[in-house]
N, CA, C and O atoms as a GROMACS GRO file, in nm:
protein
  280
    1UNK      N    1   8.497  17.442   0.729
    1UNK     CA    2   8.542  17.559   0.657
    1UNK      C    3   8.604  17.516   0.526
    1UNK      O    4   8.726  17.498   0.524
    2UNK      N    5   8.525  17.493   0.401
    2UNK     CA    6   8.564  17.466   0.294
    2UNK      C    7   8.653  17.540   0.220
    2UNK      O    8   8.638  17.656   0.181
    3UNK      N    9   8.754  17.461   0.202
    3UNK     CA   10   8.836  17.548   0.095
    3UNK      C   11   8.967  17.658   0.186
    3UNK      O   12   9.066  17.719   0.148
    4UNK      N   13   8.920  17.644   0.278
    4UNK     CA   14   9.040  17.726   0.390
    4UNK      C   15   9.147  17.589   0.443
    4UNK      O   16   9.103  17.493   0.506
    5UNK      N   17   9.282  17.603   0.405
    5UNK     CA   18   9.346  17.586   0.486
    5UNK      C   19   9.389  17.609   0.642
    5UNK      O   20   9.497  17.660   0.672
    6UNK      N   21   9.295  17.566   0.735
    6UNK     CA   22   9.365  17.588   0.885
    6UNK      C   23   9.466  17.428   0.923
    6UNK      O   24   9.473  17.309   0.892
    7UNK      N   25   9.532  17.537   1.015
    7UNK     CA   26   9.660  17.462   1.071
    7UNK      C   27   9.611  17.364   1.152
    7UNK      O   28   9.628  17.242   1.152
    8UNK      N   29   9.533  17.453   1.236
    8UNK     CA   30   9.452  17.374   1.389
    8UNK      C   31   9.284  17.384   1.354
    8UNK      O   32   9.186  17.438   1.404
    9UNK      N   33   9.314  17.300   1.240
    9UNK     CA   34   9.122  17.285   1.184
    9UNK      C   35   9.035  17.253   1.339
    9UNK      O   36   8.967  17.330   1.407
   10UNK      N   37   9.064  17.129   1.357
   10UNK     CA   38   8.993  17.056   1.465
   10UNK      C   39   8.975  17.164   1.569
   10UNK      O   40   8.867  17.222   1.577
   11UNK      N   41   9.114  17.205   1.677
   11UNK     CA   42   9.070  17.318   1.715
   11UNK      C   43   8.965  17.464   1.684
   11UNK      O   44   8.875  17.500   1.759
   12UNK      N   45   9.000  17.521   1.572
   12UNK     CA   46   8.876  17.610   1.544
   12UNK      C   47   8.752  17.562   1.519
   12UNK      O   48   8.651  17.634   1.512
   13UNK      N   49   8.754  17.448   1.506
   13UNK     CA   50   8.583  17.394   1.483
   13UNK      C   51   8.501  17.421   1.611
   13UNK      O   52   8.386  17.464   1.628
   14UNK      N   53   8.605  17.378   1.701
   14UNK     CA   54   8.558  17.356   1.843
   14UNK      C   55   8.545  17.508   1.926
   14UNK      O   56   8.472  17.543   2.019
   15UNK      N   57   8.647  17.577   1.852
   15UNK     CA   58   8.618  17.714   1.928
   15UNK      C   59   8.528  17.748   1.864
   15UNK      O   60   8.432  17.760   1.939
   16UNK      N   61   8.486  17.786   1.703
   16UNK     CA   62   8.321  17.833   1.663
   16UNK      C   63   8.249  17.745   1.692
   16UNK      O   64   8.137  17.796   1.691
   17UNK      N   65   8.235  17.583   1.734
   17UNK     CA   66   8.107  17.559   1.761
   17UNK      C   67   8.093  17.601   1.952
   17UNK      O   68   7.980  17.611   1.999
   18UNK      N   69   8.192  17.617   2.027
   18UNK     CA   70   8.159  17.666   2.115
   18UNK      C   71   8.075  17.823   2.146
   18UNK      O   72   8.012  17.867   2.242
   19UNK      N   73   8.104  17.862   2.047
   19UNK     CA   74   8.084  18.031   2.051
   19UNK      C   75   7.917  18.024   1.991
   19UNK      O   76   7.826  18.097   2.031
   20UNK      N   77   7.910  17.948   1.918
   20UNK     CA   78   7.755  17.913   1.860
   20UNK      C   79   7.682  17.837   1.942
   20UNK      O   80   7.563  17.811   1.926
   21UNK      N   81   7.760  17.798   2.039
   21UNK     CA   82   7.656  17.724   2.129
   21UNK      C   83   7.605  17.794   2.249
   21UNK      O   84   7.497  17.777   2.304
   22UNK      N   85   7.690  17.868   2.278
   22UNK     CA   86   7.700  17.989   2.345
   22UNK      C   87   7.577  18.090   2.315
   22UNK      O   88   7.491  18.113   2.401
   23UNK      N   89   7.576  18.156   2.172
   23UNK     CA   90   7.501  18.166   2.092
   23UNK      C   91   7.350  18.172   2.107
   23UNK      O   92   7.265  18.260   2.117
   24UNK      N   93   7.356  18.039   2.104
   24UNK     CA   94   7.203  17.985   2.090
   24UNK      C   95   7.124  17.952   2.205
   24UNK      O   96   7.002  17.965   2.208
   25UNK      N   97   7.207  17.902   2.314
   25UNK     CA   98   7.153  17.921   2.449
   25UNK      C   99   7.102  18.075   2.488
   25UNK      O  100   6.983  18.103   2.503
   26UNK      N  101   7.236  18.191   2.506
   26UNK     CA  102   7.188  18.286   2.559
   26UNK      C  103   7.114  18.380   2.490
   26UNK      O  104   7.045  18.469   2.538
   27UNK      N  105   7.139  18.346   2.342
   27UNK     CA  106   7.042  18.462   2.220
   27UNK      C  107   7.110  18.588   2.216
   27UNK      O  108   7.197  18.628   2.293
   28UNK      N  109   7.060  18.647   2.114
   28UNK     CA  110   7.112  18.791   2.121
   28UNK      C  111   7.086  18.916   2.241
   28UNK      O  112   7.007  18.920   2.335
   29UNK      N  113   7.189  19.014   2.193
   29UNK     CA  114   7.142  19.114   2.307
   29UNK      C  115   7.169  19.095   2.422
   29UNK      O  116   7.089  19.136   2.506
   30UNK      N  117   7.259  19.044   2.455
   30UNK     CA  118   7.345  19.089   2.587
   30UNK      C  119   7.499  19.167   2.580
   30UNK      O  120   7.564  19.164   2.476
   31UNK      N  121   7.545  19.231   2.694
   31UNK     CA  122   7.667  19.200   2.704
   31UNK      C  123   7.774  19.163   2.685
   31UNK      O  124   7.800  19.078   2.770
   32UNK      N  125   7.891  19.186   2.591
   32UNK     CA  126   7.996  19.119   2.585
   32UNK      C  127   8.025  19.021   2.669
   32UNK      O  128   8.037  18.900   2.650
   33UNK      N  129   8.039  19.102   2.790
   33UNK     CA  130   8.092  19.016   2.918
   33UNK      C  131   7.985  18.882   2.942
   33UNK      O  132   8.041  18.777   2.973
   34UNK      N  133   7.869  18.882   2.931
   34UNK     CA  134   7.763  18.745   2.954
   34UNK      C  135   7.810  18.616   2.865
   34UNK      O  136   7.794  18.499   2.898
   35UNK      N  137   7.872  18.665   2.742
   35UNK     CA  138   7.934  18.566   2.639
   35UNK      C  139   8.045  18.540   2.679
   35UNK      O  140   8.062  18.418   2.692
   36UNK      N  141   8.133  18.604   2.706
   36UNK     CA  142   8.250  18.576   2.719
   36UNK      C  143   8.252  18.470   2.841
   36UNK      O  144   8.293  18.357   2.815
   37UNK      N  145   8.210  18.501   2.977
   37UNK     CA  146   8.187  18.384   3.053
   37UNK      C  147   8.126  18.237   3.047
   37UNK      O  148   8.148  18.132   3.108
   38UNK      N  149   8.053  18.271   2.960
   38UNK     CA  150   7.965  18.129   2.933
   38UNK      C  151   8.124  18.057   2.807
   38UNK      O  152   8.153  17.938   2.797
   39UNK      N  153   8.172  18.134   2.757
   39UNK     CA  154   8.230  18.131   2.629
   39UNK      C  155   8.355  18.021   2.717
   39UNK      O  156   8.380  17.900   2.710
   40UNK      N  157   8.394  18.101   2.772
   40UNK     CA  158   8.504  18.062   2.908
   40UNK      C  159   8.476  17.901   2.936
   40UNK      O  160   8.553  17.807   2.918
   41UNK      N  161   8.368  17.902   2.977
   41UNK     CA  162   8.297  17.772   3.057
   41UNK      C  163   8.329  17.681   2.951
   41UNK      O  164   8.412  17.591   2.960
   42UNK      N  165   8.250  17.713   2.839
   42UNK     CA  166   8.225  17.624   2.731
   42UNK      C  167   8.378  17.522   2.654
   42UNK      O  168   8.385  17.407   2.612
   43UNK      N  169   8.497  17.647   2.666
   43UNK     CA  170   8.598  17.616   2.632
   43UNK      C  171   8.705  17.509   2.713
   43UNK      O  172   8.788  17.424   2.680
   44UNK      N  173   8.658  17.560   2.820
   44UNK     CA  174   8.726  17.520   2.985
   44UNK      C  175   8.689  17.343   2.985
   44UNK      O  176   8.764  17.250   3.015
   45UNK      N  177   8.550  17.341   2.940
   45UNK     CA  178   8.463  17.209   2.981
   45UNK      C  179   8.524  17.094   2.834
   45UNK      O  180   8.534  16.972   2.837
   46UNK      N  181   8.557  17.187   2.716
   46UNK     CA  182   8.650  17.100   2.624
   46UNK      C  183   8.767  17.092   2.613
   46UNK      O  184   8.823  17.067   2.506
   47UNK      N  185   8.841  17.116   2.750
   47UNK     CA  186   8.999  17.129   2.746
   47UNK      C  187   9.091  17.234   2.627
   47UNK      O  188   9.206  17.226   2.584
   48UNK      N  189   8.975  17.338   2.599
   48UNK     CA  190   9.084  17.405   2.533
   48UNK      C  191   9.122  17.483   2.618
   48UNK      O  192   9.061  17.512   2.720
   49UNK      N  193   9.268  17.539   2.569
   49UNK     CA  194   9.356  17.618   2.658
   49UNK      C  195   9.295  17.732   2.581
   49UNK      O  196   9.264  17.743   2.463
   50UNK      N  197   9.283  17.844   2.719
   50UNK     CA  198   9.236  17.990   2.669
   50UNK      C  199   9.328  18.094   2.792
   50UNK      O  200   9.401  18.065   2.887
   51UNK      N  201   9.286  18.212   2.737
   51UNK     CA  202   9.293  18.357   2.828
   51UNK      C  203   9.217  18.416   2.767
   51UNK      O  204   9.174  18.402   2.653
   52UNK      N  205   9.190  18.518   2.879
   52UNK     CA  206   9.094  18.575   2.847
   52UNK      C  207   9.153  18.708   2.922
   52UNK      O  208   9.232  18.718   3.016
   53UNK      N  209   9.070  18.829   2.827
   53UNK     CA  210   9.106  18.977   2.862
   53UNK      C  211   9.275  19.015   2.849
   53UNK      O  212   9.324  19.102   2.920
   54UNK      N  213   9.347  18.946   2.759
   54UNK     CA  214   9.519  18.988   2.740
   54UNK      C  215   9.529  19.102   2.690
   54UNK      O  216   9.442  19.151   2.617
   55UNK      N  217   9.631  19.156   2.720
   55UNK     CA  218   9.673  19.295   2.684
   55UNK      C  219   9.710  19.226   2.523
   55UNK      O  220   9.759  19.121   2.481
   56UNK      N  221   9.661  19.341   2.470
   56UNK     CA  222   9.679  19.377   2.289
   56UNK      C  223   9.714  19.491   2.239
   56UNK      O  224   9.634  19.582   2.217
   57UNK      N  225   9.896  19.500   2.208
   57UNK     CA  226   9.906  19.620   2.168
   57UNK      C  227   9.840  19.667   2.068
   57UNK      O  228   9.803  19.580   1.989
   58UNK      N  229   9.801  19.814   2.035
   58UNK     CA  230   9.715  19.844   1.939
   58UNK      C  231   9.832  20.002   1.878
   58UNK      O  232   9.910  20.062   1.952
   59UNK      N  233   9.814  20.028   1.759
   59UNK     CA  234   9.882  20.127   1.708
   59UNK      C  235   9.751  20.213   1.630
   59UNK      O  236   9.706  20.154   1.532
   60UNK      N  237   9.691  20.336   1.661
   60UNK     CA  238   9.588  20.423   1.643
   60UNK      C  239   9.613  20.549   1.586
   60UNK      O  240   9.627  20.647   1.660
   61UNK      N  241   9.623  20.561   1.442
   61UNK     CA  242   9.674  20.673   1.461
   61UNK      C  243   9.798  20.741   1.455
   61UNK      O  244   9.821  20.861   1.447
   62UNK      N  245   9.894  20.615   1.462
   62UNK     CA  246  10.016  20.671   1.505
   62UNK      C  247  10.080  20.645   1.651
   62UNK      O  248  10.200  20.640   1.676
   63UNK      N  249   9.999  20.634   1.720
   63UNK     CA  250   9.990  20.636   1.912
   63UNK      C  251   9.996  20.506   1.939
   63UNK      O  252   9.892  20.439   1.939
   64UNK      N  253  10.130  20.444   1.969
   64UNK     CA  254  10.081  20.313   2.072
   64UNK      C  255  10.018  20.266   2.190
   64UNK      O  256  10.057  20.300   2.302
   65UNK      N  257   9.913  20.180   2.172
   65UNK     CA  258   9.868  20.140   2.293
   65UNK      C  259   9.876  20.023   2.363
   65UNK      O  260   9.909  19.931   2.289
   66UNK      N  261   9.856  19.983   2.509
   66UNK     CA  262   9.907  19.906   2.524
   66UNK      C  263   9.814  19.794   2.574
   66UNK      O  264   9.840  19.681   2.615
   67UNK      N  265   9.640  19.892   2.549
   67UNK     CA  266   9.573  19.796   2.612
   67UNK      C  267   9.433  19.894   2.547
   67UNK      O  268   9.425  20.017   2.542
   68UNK      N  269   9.339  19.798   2.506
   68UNK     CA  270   9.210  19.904   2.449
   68UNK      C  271   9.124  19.977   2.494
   68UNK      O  272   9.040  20.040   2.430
   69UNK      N  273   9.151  19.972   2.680
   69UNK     CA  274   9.074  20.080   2.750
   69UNK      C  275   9.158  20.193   2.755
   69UNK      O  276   9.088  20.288   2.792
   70UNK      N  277   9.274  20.229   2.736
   70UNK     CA  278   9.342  20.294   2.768
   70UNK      C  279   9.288  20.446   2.686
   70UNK      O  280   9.350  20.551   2.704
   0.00000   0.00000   0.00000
């Protein structure tokens, strides 16, 4: 990422090349959820620390939320 200052370069390399590898195996046109698992795996198998599905407050409108199905 030229010209961007990141903090945790090394880290984000590894999370977009995971997500592209991800990517390119399963192709387009699936599911959120089909990526996100493989995404999981991919991260898991390079020792990065993740979560997955965290609550994210969101403000809509005016209306707090406390989670995006809500």
């Amino acid at each position: 990422m030229k010209g961007i200052d990141l903090i945790h370069r090394d880290t984000t390399e590894v999370i977009i090349g995971s997500a592209i590898e991800v990517h390119r195996e399963l192709g387009p046109g699936l599911l959120e959820s089909a990526y996100e698992v493989c995404l999981a795996r991919e991260l898991a198998g390079k020792g990065v620390p993740f979560a997955r599905q965290v609550e994210l407050p969101v403000v809509y409108k005016g209306e707090k939320r406390c989670r995006l199905s809500d």
